[in-house]
MIVEXTI-254875 format. One record per residue (C-alpha): residue number from 1; residue in three letters; chain; x, y, z. Coordinates in nm, 4 decimals, decimal comma, padded with zeros to 6 digits. Example, Ala and Ser with C-alpha at 12.3 -4.5 7.8 and 13.67 -1.06 7.14 Angstrom:
! residues 2
<vexse num="1" residu="ALA" chaine="A" px="01,2300" py="-00,4500" pz="00,7800"/>
<vexse num="2" residu="SER" chaine="A" px="01,3670" py="-00,1060" pz="00,7140"/>
END
This chain:
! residues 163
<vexse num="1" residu="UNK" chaine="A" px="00,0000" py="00,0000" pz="00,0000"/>
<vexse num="2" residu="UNK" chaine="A" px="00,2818" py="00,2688" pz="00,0697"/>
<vexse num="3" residu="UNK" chaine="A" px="00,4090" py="00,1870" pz="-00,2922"/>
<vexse num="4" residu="UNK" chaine="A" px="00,1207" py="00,2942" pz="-00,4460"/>
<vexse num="5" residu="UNK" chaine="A" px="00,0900" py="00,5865" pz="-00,2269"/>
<vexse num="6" residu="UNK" chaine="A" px="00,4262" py="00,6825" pz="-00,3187"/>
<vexse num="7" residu="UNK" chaine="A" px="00,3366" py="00,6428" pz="-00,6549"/>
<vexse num="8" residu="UNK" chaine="A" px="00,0592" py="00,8620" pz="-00,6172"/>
<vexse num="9" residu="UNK" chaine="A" px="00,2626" py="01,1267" pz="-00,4576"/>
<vexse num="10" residu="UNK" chaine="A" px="00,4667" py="01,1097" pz="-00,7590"/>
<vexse num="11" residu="UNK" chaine="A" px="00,2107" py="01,1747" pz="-00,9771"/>
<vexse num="12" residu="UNK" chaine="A" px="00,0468" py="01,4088" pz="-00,8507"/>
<vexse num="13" residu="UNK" chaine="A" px="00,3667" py="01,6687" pz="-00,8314"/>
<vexse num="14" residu="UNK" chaine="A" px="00,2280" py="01,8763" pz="-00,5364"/>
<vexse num="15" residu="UNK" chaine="A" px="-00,0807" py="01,8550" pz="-00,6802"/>
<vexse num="16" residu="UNK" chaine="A" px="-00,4257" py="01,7550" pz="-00,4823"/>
<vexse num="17" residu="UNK" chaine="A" px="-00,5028" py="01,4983" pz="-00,7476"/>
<vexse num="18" residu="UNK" chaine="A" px="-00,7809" py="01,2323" pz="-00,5860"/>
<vexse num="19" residu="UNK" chaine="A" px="-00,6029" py="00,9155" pz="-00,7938"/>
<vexse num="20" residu="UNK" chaine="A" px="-00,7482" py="00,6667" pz="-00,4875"/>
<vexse num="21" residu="UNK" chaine="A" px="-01,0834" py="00,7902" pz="-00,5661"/>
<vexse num="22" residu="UNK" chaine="A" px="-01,0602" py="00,7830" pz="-00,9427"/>
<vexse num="23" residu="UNK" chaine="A" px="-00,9685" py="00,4568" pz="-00,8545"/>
<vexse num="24" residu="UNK" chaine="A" px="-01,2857" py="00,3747" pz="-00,6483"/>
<vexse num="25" residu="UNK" chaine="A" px="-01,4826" py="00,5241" pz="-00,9617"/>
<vexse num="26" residu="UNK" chaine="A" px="-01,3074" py="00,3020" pz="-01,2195"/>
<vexse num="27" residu="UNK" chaine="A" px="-01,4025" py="00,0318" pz="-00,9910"/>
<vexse num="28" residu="UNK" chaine="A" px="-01,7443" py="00,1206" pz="-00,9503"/>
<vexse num="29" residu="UNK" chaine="A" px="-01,8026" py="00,1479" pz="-01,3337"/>
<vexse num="30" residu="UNK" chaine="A" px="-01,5919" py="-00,2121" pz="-01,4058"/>
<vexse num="31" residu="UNK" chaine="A" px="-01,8079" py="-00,3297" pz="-01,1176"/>
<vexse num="32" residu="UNK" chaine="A" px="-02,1526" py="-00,1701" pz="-01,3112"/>
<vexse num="33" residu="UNK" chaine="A" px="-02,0452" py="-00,2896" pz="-01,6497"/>
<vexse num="34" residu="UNK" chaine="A" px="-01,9633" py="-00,6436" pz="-01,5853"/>
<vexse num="35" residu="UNK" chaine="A" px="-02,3067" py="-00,7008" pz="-01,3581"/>
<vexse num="36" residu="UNK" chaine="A" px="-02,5310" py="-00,5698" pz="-01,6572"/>
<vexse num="37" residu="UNK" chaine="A" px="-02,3136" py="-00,7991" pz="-01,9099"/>
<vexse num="38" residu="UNK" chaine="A" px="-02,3915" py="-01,1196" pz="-01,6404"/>
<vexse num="39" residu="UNK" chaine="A" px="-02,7486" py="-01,0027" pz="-01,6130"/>
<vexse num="40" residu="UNK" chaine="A" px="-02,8259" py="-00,9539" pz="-01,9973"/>
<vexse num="41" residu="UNK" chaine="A" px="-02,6455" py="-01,3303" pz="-02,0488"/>
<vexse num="42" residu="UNK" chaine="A" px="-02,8047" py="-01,5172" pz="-01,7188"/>
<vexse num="43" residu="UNK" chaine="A" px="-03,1908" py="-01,3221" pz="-01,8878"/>
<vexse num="44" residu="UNK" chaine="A" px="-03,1171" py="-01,4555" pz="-02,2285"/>
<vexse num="45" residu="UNK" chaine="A" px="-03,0674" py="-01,0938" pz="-02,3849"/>
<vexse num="46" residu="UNK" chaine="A" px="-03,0125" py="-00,9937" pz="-02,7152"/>
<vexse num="47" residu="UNK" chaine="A" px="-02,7840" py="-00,7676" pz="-02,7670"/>
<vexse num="48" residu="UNK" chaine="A" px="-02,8722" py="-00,4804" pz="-03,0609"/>
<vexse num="49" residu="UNK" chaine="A" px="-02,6397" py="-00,4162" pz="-03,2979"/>
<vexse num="50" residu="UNK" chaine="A" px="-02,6639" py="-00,0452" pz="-03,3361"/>
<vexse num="51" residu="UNK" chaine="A" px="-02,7383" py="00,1578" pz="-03,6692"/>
<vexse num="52" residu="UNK" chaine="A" px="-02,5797" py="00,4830" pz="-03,7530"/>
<vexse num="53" residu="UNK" chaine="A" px="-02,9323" py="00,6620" pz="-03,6311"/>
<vexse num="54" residu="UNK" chaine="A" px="-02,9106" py="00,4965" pz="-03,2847"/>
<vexse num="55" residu="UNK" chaine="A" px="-02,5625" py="00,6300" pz="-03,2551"/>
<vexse num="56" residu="UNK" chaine="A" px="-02,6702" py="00,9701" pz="-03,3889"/>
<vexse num="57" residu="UNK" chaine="A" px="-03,0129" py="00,9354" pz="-03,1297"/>
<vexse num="58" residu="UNK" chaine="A" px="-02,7755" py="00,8607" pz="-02,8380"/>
<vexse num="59" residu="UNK" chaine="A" px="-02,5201" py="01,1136" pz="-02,9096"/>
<vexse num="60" residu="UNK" chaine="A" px="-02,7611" py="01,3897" pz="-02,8660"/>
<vexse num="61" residu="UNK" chaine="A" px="-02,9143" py="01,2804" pz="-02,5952"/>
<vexse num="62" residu="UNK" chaine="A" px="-02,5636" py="01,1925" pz="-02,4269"/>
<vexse num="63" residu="UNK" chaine="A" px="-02,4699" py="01,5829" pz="-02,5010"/>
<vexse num="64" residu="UNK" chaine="A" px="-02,7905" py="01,7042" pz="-02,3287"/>
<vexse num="65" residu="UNK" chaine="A" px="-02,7837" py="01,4721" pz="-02,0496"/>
<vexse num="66" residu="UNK" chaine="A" px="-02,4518" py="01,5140" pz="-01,9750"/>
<vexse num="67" residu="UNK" chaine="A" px="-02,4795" py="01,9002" pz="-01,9770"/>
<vexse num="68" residu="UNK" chaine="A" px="-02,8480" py="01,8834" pz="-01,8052"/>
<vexse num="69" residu="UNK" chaine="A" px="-02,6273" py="01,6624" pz="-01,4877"/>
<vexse num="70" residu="UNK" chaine="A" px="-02,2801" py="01,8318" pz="-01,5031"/>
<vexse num="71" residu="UNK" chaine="A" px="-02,3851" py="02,2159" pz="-01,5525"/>
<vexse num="72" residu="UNK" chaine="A" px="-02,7888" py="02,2838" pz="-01,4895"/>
<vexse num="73" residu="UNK" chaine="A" px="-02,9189" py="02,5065" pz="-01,2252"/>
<vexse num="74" residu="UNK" chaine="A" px="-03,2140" py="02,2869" pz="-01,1393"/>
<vexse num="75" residu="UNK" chaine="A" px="-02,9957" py="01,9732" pz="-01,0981"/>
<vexse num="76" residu="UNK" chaine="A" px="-02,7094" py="02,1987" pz="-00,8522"/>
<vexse num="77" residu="UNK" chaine="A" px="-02,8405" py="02,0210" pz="-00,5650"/>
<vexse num="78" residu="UNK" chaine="A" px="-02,7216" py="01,7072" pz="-00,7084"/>
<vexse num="79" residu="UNK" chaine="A" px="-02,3673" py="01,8526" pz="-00,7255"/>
<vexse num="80" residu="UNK" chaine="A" px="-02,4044" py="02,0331" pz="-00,4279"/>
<vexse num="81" residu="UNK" chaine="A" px="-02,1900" py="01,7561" pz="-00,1386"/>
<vexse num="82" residu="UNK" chaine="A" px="-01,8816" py="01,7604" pz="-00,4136"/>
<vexse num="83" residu="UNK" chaine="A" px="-01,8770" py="02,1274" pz="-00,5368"/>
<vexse num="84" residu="UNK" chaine="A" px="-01,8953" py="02,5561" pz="-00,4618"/>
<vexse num="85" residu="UNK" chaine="A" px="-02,0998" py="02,7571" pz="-00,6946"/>
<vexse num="86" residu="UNK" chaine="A" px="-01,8833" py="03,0041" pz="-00,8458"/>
<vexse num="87" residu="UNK" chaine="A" px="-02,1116" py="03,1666" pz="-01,0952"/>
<vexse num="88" residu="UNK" chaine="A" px="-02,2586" py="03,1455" pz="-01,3938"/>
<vexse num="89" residu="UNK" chaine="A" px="-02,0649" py="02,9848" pz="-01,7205"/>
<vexse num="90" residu="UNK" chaine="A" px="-02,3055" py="03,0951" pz="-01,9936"/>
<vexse num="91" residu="UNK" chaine="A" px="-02,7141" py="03,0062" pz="-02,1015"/>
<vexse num="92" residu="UNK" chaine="A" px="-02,8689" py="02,8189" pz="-01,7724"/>
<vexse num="93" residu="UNK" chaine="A" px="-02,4993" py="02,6843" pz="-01,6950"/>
<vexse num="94" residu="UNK" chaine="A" px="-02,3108" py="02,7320" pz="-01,4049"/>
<vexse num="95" residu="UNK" chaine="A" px="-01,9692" py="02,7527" pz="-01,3094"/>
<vexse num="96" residu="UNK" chaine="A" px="-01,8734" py="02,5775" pz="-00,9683"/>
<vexse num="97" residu="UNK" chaine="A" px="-01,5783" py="02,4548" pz="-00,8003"/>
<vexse num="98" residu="UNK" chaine="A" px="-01,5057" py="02,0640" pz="-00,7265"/>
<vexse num="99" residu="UNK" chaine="A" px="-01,4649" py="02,0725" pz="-00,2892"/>
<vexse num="100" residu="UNK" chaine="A" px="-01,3178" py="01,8312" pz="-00,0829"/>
<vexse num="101" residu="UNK" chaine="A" px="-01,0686" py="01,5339" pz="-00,1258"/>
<vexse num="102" residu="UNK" chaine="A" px="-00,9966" py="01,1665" pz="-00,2020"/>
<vexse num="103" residu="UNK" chaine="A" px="-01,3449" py="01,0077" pz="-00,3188"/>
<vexse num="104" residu="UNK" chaine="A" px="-01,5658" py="01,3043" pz="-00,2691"/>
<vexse num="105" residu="UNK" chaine="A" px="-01,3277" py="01,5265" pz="-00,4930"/>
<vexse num="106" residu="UNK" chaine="A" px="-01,3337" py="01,2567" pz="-00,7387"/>
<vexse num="107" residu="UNK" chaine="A" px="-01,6887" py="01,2480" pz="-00,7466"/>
<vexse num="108" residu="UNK" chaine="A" px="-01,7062" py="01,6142" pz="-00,7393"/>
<vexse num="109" residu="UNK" chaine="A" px="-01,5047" py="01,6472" pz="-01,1027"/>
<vexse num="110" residu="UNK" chaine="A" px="-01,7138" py="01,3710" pz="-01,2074"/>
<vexse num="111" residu="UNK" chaine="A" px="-01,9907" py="01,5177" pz="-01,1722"/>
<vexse num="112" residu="UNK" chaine="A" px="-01,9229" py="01,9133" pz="-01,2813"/>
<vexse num="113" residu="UNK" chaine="A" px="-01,7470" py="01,7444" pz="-01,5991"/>
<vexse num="114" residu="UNK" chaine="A" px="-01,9657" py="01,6853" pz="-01,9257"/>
<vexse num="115" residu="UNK" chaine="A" px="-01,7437" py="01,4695" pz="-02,0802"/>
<vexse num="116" residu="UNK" chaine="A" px="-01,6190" py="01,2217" pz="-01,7886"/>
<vexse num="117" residu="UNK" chaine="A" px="-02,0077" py="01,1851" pz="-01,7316"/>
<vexse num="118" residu="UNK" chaine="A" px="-02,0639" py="01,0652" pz="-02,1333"/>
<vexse num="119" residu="UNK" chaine="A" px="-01,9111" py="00,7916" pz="-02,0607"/>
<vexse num="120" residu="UNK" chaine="A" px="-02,1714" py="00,6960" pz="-01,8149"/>
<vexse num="121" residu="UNK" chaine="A" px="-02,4383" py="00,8305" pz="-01,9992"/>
<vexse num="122" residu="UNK" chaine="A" px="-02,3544" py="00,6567" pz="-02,3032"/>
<vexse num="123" residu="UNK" chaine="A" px="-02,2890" py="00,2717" pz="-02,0917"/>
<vexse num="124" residu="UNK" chaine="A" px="-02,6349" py="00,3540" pz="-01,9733"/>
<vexse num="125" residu="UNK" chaine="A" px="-02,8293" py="00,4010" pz="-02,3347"/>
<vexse num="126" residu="UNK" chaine="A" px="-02,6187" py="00,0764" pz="-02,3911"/>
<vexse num="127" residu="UNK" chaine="A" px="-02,7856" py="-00,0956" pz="-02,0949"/>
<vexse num="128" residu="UNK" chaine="A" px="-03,1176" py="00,0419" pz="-02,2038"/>
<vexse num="129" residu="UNK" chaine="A" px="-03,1130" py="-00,1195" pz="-02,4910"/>
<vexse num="130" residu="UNK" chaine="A" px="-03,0512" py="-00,4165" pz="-02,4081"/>
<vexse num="131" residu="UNK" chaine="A" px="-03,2954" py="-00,3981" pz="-02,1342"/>
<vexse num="132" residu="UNK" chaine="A" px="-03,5368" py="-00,1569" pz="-02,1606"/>
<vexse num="133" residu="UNK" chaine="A" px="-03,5489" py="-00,0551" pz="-02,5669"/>
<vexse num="134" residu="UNK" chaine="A" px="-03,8311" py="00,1446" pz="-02,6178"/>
<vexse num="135" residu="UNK" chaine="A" px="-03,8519" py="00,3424" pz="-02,3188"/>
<vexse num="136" residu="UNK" chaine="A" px="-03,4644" py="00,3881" pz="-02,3925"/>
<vexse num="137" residu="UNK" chaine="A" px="-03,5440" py="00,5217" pz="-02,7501"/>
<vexse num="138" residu="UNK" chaine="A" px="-03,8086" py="00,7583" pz="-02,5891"/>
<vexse num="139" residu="UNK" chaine="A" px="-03,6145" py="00,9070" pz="-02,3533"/>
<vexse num="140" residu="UNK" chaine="A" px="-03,3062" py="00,9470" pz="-02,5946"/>
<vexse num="141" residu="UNK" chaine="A" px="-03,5382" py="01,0957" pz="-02,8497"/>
<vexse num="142" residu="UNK" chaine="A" px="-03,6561" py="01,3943" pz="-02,5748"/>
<vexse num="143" residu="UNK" chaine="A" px="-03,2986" py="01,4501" pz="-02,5208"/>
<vexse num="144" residu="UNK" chaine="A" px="-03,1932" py="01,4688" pz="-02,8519"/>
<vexse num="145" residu="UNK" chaine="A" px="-03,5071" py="01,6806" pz="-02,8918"/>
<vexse num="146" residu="UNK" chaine="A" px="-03,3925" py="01,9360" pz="-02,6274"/>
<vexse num="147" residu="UNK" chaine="A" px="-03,0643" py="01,9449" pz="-02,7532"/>
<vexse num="148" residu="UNK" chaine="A" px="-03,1710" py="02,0467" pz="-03,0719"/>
<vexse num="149" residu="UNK" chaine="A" px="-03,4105" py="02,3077" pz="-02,9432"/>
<vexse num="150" residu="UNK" chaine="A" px="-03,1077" py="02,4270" pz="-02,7606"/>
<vexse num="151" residu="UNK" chaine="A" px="-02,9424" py="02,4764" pz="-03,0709"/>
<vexse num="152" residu="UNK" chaine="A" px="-03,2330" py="02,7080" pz="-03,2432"/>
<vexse num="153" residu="UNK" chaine="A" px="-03,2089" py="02,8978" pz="-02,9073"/>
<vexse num="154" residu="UNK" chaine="A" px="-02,8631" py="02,9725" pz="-02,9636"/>
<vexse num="155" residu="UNK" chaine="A" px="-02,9150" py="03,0157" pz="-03,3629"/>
<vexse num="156" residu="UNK" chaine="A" px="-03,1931" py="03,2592" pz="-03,2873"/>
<vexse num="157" residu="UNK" chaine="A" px="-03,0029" py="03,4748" pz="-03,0327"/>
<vexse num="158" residu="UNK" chaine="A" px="-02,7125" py="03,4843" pz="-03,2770"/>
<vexse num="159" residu="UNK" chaine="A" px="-02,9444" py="03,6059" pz="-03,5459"/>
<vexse num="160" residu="UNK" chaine="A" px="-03,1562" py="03,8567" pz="-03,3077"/>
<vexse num="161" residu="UNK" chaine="A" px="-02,7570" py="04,0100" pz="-03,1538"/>
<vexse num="162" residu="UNK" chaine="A" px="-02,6539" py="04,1269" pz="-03,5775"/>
<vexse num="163" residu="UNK" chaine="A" px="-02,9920" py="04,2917" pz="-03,6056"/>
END
């Protein structure tokens, strides 16, 4: 065990970098993945082969979801244990800081970072497809809906600021 502290140390250069916790988080999604894979064998479960509209249906709903979790006002109190609002970071975003240390500052960047979430996000359309299809398609189809409706948002305040 003091090895791979020391190795930590060395890592990290002074820095507070949580690499026990990301541990602990790697674990926890290893742990996740491999329990879905024995449950979808031990139920008999097909797995899909995905088309290129599947991919593009769960790529916008990974974007929104991931932004809706990591950045949202509404969904701050989710955050709230692992980070410090700091602001505002543009359109219904905010800005906040990742708090603590070890597994609860691992968490925190977790969860205040879009892309580490995708990952996540995108196991778990994966899972619902296997397990859950249509409800999985539905609720990736709102997301992706959103998204786009986020994107005429920004189109139209683009177009209404050179007026």
């Amino acid at each position: 065990m003091l090895a791979m502290e020391s190795q930590y140390a060395q890592y990290a250069a002074g820095e507070d970098r949580p690499l026990g916790g990301f541990t602990a988080l790697m674990g926890t999604y290893l742990a996740a993945v491999a329990g879905l894979a024995a449950a979808a064998r031990l139920s008999g479960r097909r797995i899909p082969e995905p088309t290129a509209w599947d991919v593009l249906l769960w790529a916008g709903a990974n974007y929104r979801l991931s932004r809706l979790l990591t950045k949202d006002p509404v969904t701050s109190p989710l955050r709230a244990p692992f980070t410090r609002f700091k602001g505002t970071s543009g359109p219904a975003e905010l800005a906040e800081d990742v708090r603590g240390s070890g597994l609860r500052k691992a968490v925190g960047e977790l969860v205040t970072c879009p892309f580490c979430t995708g990952l996540w996000i995108a196991t778990s359309f994966a899972a619902g497809s296997v397990f859950a299809p249509g409800p999985t398609r539905m609720a990736a189809a709102t997301l992706t809906s959103l998204a786009l409706s986020d994107l005429l948002h920004f189109a139209r305040a683009q177009l209404q600021s050179h007026a």
